[in-house]
C-alpha positions as a Markdown table, in Angstrom:
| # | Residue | x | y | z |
|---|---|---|---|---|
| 1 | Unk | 29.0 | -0.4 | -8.2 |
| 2 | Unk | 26.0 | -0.8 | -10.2 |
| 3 | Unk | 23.5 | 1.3 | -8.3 |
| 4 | Unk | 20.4 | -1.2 | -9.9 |
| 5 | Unk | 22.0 | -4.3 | -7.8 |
| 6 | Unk | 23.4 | -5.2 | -4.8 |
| 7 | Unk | 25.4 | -8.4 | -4.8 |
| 8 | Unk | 27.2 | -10.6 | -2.6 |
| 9 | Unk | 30.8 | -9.9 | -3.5 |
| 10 | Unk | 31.1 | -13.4 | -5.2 |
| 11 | Unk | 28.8 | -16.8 | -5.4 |
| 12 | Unk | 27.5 | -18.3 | -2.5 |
| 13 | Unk | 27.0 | -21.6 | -4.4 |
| 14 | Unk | 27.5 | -23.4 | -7.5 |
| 15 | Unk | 25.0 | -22.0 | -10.5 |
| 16 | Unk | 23.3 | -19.4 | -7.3 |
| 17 | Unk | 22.3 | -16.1 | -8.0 |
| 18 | Unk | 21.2 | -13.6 | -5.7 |
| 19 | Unk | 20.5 | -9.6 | -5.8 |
| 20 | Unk | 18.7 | -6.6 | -4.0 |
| 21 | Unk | 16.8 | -4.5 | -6.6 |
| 22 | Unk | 17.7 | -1.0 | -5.5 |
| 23 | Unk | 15.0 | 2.2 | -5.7 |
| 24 | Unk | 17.3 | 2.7 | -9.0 |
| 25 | Unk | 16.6 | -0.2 | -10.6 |
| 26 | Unk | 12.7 | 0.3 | -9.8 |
| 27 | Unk | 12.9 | 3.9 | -11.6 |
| 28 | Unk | 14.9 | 3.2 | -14.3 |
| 29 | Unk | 12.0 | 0.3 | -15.1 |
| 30 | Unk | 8.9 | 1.8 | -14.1 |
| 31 | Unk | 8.5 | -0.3 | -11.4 |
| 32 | Unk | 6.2 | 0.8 | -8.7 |
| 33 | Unk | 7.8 | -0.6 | -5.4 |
| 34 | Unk | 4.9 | -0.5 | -3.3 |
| 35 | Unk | 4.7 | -3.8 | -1.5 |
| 36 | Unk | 1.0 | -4.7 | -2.6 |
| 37 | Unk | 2.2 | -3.3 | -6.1 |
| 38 | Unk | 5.4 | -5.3 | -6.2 |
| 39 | Unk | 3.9 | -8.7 | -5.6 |
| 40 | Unk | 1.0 | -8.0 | -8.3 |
| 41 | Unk | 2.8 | -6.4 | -11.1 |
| 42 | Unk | 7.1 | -7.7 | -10.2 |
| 43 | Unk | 6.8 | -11.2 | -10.7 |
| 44 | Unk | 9.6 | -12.0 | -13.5 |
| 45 | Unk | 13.1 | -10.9 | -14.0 |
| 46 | Unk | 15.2 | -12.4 | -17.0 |
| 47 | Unk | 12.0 | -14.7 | -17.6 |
| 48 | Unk | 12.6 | -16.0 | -14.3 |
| 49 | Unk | 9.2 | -16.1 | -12.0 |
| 50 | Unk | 9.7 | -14.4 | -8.6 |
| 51 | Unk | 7.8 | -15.8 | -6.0 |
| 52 | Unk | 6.6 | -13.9 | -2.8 |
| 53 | Unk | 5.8 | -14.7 | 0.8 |
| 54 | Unk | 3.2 | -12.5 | 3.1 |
| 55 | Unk | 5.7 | -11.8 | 5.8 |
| 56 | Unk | 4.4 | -11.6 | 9.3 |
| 57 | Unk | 7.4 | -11.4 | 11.3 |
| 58 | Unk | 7.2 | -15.3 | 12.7 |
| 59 | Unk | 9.4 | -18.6 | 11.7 |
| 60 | Unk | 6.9 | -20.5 | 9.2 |
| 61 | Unk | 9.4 | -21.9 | 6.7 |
| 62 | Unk | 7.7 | -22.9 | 3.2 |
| 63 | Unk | 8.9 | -25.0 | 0.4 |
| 64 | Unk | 7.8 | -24.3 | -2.8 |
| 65 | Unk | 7.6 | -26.9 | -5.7 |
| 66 | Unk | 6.5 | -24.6 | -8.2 |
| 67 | Unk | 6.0 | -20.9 | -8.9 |
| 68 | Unk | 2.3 | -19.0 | -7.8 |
| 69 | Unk | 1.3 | -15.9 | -8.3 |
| 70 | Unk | -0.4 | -15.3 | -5.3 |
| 71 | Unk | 2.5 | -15.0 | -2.1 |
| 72 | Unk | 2.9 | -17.7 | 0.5 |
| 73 | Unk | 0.5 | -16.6 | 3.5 |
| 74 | Unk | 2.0 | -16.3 | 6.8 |
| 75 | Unk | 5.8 | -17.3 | 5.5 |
| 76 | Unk | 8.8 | -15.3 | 6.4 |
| 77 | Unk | 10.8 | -18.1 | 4.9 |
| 78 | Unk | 11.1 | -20.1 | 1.3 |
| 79 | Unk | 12.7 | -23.1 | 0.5 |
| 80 | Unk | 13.2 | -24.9 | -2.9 |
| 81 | Unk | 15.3 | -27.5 | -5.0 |
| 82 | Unk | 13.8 | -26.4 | -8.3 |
| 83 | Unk | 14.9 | -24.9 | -11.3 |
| 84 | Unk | 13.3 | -21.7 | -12.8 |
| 85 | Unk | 11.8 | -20.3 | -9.8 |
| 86 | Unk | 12.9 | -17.3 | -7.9 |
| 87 | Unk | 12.5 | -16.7 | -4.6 |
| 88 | Unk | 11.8 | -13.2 | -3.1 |
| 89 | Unk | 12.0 | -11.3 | 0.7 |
| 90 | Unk | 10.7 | -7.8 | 0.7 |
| 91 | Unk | 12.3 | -5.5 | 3.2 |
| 92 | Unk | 13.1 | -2.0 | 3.9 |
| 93 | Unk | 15.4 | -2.5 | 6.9 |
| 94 | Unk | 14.6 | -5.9 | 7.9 |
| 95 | Unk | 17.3 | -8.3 | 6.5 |
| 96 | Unk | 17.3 | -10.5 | 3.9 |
| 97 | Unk | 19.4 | -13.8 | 4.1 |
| 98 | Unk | 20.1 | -16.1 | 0.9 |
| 99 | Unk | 20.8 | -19.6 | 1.9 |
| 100 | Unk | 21.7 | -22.4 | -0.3 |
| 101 | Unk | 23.6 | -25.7 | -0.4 |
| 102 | Unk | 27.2 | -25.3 | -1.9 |
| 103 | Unk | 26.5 | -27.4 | -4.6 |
| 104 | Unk | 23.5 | -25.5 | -5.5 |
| 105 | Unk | 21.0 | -28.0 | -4.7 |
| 106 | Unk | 19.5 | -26.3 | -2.1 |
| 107 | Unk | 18.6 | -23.0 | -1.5 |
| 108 | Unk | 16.4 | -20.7 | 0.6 |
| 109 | Unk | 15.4 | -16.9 | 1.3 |
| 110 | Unk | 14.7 | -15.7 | 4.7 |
| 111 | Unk | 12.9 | -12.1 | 5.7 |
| 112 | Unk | 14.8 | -11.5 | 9.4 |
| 113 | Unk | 13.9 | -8.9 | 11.4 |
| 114 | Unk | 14.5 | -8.5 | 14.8 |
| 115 | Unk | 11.0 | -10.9 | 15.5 |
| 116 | Unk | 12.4 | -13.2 | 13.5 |
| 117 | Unk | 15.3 | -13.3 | 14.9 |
| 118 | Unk | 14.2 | -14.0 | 18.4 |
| 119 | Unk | 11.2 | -16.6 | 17.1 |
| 120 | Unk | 14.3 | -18.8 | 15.0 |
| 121 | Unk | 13.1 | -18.2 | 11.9 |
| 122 | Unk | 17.2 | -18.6 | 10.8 |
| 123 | Unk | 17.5 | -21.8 | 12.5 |
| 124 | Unk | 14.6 | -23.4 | 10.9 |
| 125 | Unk | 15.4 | -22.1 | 7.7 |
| 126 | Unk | 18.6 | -24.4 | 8.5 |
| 127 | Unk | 16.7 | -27.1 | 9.2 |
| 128 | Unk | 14.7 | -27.0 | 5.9 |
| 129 | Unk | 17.8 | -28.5 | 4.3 |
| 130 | Unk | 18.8 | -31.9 | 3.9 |
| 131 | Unk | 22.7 | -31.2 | 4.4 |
| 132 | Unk | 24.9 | -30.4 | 7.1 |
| 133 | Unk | 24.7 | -26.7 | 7.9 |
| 134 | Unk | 28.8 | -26.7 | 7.4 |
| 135 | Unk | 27.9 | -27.0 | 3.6 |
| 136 | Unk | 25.7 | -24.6 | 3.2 |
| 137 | Unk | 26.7 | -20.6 | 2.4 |
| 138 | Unk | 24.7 | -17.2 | 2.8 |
| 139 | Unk | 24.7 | -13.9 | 2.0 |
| 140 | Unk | 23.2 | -11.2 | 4.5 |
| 141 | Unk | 21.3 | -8.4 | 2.4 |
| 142 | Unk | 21.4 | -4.5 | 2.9 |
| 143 | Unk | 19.8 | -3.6 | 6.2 |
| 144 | Unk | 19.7 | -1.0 | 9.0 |
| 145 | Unk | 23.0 | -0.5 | 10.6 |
| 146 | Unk | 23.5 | -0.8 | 14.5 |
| 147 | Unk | 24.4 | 3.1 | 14.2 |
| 148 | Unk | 20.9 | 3.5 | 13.4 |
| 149 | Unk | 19.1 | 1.0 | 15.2 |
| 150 | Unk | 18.1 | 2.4 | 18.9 |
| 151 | Unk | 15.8 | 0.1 | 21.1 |
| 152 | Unk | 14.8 | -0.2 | 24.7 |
| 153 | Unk | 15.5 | -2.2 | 27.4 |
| 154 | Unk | 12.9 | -4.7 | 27.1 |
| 155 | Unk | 14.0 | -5.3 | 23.8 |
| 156 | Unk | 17.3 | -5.7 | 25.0 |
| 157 | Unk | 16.5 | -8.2 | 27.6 |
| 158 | Unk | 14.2 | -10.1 | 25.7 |
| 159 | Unk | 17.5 | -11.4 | 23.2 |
| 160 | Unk | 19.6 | -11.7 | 26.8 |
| 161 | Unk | 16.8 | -14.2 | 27.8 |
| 162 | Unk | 17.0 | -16.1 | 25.1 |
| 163 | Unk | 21.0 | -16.6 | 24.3 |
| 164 | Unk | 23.3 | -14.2 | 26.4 |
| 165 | Unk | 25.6 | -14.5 | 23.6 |
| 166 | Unk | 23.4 | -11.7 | 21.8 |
| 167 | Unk | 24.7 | -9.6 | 24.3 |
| 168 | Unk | 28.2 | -8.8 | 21.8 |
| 169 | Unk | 25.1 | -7.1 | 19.5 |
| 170 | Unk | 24.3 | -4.4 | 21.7 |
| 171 | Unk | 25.7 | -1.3 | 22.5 |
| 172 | Unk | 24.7 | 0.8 | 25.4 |
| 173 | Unk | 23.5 | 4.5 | 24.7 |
| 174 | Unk | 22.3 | 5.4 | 28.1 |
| 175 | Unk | 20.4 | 3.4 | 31.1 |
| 176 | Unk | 17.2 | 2.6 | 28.8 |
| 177 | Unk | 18.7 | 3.0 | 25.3 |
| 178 | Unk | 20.9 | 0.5 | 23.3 |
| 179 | Unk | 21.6 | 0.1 | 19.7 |
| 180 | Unk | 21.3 | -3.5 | 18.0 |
| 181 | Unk | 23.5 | -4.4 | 15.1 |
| 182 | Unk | 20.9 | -7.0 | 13.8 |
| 183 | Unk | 23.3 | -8.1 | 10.8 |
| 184 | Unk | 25.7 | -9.3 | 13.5 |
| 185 | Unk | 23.5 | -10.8 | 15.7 |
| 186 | Unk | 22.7 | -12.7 | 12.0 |
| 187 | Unk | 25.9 | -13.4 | 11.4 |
| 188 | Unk | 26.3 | -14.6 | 15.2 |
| 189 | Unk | 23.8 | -16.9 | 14.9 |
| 190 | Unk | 25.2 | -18.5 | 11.1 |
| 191 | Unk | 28.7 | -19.1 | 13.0 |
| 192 | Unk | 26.8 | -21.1 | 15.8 |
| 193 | Unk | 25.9 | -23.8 | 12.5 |
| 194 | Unk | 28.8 | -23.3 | 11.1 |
| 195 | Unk | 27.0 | -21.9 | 8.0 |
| 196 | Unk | 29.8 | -19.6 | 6.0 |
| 197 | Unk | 28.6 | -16.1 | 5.3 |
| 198 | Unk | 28.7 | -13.1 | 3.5 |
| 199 | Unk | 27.3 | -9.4 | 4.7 |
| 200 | Unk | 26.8 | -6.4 | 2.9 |
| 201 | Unk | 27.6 | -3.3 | 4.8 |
| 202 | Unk | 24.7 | -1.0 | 3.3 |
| 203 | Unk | 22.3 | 0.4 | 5.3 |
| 204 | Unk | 19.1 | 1.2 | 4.4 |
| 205 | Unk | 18.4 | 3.9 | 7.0 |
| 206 | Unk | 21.4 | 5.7 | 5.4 |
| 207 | Unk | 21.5 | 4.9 | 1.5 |
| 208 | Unk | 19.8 | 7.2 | -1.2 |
| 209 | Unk | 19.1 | 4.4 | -3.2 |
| 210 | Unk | 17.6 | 1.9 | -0.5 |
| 211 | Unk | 14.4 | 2.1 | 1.4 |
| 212 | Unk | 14.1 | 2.7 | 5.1 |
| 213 | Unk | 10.8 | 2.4 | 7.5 |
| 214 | Unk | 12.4 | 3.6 | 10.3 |
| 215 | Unk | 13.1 | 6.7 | 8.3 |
| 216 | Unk | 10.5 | 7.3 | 6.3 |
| 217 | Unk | 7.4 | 5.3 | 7.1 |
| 218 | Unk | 7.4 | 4.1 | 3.8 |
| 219 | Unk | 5.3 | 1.7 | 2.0 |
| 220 | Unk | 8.3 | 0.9 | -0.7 |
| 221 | Unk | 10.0 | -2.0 | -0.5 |
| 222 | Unk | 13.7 | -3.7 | -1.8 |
| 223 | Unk | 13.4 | -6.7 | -3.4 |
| 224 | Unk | 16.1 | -9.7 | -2.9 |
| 225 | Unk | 15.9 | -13.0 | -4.6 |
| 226 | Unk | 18.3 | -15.7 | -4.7 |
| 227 | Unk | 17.7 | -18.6 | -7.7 |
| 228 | Unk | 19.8 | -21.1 | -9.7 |
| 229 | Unk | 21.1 | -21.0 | -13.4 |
| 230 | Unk | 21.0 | -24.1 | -14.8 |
């Protein structure tokens, strides 16, 4: 495996391209992966511009018509149709989803934590396109495992509350402690649209080459962007 990258294991979509930049790729280029720094000085890669969102944790879904330096402010989500625009989620344990249109038409990036989970943001991101969710494909980027993922009860409850079906997502540590697989609970909620996807297995609370909050209160972030060749 190319420790710059991390890819889905093959295309979600006709002429789509998505990767995670790695802390490897950020070193070997002299890249300062800061967020603030990231979204100032990161914004192209292979000519391509990258544009950014301020994530807030909440289910505002933007579409972008063309790229601007300055992020999207209070988005978690992009959406596009164009050509020759990237578009980027910064996380360093939240999740980042790729979405797009089989036939490449489409496509969207989503920042997914476990706010966003609970708030939709995945389901409007859905909704952003024009097709049948049966014909669209994601990837799920590198996140924190479930073996690494303790929360509370209230936490617990609140997902209950809103779809007991999260309840396969959770497993119990003791009377107040559980452990969320938040990829799954991802992945549960593609199957319910019938959206075909793919997950990486890396965690970021575990990986030398990824960044972790949870870990290491970091300010570093990965970068994932998903955009179309033409």
């Amino acid at each position: 495996m190319d420790q710059n990258f991390i890819r889905p294991d093959k295309p979600i979509a006709k002429g789509i391209n998505c990767l995670t930049f790695t802390s490897s790729y950020f070193k070997q280029h002299n890249v300062d992966p800061k967020k603030d720094k990231l979204i100032k000085k990161f914004q192209y890669f292979q000519d391509i511009p990258i544009q950014y969102m301020e994530q807030v944790h909440g289910d505002n879904v933007e579409s972008v018509q063309a790229h601007n330096a300055e992020p999207k402010t209070n988005t978690d989500a992009l959406f596009t149709t164009e050509d020759d625009i990237a578009l980027a989620a910064l996380t360093a344990d939240c999740m980042p989803i790729a979405l797009s249109k089989i036939d490449g038409s489409e496509f969207s990036i989503i920042h997914a934590g476990w706010k966003g989970l609970l708030s939709g943001i995945i389901e409007k991101s859905i909704s952003s396109f024009t097709s049948d969710p049966s014909l669209i494909s994601a990837w799920i980027g590198p996140s924190i495992s479930c073996r690494n993922y303790e929360v509370d009860t209230e936490f617990y409850e609140n997902f209950i509350s809103k779809d007991k079906e999260s309840i396969s997502n959770f497993t119990k540590k003791d009377s107040t402690k559980w452990f969320f697989n938040l990829q799954g609970e991802a992945e549960r909620i593609l199957k319910q649209f019938n959206v075909n996807a793919q997950t990486t297995r890396f965690c970021t609370y575990d990986s030398e080459f990824l960044y972790s909050f949870r870990k290491e209160q970091t300010q570093n972030r990965l970068v994932t962007i998903i955009w179309r060749t033409i």
